[in-house]
C-alpha positions in Angstrom: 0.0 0.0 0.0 0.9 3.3 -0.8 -0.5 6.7 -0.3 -0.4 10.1 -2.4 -2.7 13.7 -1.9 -3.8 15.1 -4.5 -5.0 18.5 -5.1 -7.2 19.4 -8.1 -10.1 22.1 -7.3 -13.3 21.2 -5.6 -12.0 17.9 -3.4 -15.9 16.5 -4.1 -15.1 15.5 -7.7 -12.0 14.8 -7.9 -12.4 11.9 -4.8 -15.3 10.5 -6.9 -12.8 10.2 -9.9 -10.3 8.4 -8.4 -13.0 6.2 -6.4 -13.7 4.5 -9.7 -10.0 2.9 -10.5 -9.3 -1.1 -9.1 -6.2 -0.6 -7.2 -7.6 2.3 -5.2 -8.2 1.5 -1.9 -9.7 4.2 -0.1 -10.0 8.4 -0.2 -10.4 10.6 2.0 -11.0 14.4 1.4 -9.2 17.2 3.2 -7.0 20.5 3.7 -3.5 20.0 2.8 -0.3 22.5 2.7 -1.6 24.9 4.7 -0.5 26.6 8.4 -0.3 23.8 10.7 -3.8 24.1 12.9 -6.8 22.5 11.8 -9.1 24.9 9.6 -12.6 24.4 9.1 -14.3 24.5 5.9 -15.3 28.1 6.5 -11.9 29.0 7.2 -10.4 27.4 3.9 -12.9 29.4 1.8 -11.6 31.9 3.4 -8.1 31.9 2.4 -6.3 29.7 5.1 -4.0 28.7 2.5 -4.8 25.2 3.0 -5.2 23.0 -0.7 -8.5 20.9 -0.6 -7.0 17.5 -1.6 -7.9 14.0 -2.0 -5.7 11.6 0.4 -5.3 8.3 -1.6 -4.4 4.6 -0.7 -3.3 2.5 -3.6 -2.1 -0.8 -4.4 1.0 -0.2 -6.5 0.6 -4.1 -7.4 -2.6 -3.2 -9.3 -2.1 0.3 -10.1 0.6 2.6 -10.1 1.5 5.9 -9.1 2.6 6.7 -12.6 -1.6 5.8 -13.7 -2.9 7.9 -11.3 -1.4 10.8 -12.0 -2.0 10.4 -15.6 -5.5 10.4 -14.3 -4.6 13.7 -12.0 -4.2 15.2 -15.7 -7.3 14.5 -17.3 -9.2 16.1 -14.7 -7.6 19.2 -14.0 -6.0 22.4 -16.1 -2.6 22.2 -15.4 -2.0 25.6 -16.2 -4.5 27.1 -14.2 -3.3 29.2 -11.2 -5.7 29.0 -8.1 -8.8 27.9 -9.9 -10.2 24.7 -11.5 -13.5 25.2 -13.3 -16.0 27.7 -12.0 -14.0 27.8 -8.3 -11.7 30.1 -7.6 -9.3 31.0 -4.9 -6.0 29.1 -3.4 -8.0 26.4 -2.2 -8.5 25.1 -5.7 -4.9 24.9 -6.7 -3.8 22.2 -8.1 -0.9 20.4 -6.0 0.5 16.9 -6.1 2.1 16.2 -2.5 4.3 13.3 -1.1 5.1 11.5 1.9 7.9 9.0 0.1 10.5 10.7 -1.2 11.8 7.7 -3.9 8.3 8.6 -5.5 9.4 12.5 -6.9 11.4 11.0 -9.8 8.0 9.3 -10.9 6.0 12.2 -10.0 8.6 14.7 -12.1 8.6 11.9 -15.3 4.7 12.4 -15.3 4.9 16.0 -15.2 7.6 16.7 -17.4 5.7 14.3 -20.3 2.5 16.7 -19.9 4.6 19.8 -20.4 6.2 18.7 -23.3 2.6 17.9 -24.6 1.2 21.4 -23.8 4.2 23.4 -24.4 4.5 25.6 -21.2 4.8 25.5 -17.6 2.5 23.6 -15.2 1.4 25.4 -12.7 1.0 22.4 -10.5 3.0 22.2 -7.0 5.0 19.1 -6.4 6.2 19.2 -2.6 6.5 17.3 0.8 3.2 16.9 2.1 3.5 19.4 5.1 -0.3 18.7 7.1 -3.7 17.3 5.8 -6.7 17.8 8.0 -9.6 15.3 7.1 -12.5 17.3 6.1 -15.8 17.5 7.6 -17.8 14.2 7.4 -20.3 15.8 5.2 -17.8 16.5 2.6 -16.3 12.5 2.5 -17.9 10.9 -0.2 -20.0 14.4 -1.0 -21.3 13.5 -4.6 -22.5 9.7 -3.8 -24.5 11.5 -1.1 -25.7 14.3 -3.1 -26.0 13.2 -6.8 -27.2 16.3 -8.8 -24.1 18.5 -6.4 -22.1 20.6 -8.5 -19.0 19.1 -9.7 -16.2 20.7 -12.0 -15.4 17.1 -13.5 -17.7 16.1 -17.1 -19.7 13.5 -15.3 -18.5 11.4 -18.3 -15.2 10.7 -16.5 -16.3 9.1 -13.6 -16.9 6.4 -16.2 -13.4 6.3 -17.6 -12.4 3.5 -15.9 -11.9 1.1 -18.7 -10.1 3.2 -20.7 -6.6 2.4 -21.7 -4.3 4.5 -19.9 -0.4 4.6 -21.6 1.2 5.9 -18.0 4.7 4.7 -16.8 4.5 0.9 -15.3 2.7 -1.0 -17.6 -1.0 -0.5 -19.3 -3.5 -1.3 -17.2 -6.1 -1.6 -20.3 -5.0 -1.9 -24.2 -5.1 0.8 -26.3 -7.1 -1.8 -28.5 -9.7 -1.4 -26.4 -10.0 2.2 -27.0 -10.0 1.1 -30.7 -12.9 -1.4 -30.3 -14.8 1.3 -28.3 -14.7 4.0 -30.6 -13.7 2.7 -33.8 -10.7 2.6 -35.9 -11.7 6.1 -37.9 -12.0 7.7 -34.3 -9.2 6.0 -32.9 -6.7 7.1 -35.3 -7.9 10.5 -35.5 -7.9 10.8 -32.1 -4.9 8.8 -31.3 -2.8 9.3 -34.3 -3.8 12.6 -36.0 -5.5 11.1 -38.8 -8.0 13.2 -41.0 -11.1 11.9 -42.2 -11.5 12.5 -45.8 -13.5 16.0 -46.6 -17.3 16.0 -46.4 -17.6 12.4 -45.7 -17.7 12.9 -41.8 -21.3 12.8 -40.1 -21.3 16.2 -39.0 -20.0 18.0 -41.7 -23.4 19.1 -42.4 -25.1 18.8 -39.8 -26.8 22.1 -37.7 -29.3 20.2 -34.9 -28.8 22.0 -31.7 -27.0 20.6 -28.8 -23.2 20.3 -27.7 -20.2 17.9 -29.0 -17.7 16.2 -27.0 -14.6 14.4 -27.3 -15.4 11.3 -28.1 -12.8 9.6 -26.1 -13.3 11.4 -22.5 -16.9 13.3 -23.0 -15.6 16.7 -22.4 -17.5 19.1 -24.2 -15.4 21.0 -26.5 -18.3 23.2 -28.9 -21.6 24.2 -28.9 -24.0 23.9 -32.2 -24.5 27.9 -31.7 -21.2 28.5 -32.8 -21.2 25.8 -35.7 -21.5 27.5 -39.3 -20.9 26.2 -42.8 -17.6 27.1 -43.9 -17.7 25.0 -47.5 -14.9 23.3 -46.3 -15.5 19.8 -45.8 -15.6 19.4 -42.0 -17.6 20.7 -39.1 -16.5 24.3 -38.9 -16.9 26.0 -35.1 -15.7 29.9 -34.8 -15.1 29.1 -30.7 -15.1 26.5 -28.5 -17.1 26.2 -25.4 -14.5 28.1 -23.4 -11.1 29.3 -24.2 -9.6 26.6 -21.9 -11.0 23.8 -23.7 -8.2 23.5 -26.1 -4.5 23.3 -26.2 -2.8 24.2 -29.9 0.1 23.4 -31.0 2.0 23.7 -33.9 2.2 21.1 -36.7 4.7 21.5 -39.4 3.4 18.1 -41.4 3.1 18.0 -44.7 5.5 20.9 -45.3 2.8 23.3 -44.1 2.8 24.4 -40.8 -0.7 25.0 -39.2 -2.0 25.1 -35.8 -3.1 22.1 -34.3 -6.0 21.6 -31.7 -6.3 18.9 -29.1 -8.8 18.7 -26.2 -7.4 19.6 -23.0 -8.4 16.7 -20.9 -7.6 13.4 -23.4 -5.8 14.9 -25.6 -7.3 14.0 -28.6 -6.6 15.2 -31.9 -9.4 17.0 -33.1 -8.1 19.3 -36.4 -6.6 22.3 -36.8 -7.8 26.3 -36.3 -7.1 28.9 -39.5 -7.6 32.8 -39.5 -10.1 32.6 -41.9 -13.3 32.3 -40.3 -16.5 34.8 -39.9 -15.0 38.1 -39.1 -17.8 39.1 -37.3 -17.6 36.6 -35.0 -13.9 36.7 -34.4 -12.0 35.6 -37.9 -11.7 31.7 -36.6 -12.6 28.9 -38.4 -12.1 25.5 -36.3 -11.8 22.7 -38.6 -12.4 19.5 -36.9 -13.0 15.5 -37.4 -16.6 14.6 -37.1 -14.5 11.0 -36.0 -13.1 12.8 -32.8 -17.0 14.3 -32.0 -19.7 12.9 -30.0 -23.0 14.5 -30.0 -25.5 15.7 -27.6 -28.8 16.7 -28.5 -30.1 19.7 -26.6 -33.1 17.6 -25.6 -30.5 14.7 -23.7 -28.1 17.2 -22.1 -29.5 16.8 -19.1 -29.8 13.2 -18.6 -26.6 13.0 -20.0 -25.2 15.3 -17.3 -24.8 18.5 -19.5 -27.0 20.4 -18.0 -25.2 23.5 -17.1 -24.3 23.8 -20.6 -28.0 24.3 -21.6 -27.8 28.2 -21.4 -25.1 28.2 -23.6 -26.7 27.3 -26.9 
């Protein structure tokens, strides 16, 4: 057994998240990093100083620390400072502390890979765990208690589990099941940056109102009010949802170099963006695969746990 504390925003979701992996033994939610006497809840929202954090027991036999934190990633914006979602303040900052030190080579492996991916500087702590207060009883467990509570995390990733997972240590799942689950068009879009060839893909035109998400992790990514017909061959989007729901990058394939857009949360490969979109709405065209979209239709957002997108569209 082996234990790490994790801090990534509101402690409800992200203890719900790592609830659903085998090799997890227990969580527990709590203040972490902060002056050395026991804060209340109250006191934390206030500005203690204290992280909320999730403490975590694992088997490294079934799952290692390398997989968790590979998990940490998907559920967090690493380049956030002080919030996570819709909360902010130094509570919600997003910290990964340690009791072993023979774990921060591990711990500075994972991070350095997701740097390299996004191209700049985490802002996530790695330090010595300093204190963790358990939090109030009401808060353990909070979202099996209280399904409809507000959560930061796409309800879609409490389901991940299942999902292949390429961390340090071994896969715990193949990526062929990915493959099977999606399909090879979407997996090697996704996956390997593959482009589906132009206006065969299902949403090319396509205008029904509701939202689409990655197909691999369920984030949302765009809304059918910013969807337009561009001509081009693929769905065209002048924004995504928010401006954090991306990372670009630039791809010099093909002797052309272009900006690349991946979701922030999987990673997928989803197309590229070009400064030739609507100028009224901003000059940007988002050209994306249909393969790496999933759709929602307005009326199945909410039992599909979308619901606070609905006034969006």
């Amino acid at each position: 057994m082996k234990t790490i504390y994790l801090a990534g925003g509101c402690f409800w979701g992200v203890q719900k998240f790592f609830d659903q992996f085998e090799g997890v033994e227990s969580t527990e939610t709590g203040y972490a990093n902060g002056p050395d006497e026991e804060p209340a809840y109250e006191d934390v929202c206030r500005g203690s100083g204290h992280a909320e954090a999730v403490k975590i027991d694992y088997n490294e036999n079934a799952i290692s620390l390398s997989e968790l934190l590979e998990y940490f990633f998907k559920v967090i914006d690493p380049l956030s400072v002080n919030r996570q979602g819709n909360d902010v303040g130094i509570q919600y900052r997003t910290g990964i502390y340690y009791t072993d030190e023979s774990d921060i080579a591990e711990i500075k492996a994972v991070c350095a890979k997701e740097q390299d991916r996004l191209g700049a500087q985490l802002a996530v702590e790695i330090k010595s765990l300093r204190n963790f207060f358990p939090a109030e009883e009401y808060h353990q467990k909070y979202l099996d208690k209280n399904p409809g509570g507000y959560c930061h995390i796409p309800e879609a990733l409490f389901g991940l589990a299942g999902k292949p997972s390429e961390a340090g240590g071994g896969q715990r799942y193949s990526l062929q099941t990915l493959r099977e689950e999606i399909g090879d068009l979407a997996f090697e879009v996704t996956q390997n940056a593959a482009t589906e060839h132009a206006f065969s893909g299902k949403y090319d035109d396509f205008f029904e109102k509701g939202i689409y998400v990655d197909v691999v992790s369920g984030e949302v990514l765009f809304t059918s009010a910013d969807k337009y017909n561009s001509g081009c061959g693929w769905p065209a989007f002048t924004k995504p949802v928010t401006e954090s729901a991306l990372t670009e990058h630039t791809d010099t394939s093909y002797g052309m170099i272009r900006t690349e857009v991946r979701s922030r949360i999987a990673g997928s490969h989803l197309g590229h963006v070009f400064p030739d979109g609507p100028e009224e709405t901003g000059g940007l065209r988002y050209c994306i695969n249909s393969a790496a979209l999933r759709f929602i239709p307005f009326d199945e957002m909410e039992k599909e746990g979308y619901g606070k997108y609905i006034d969006s569209i």
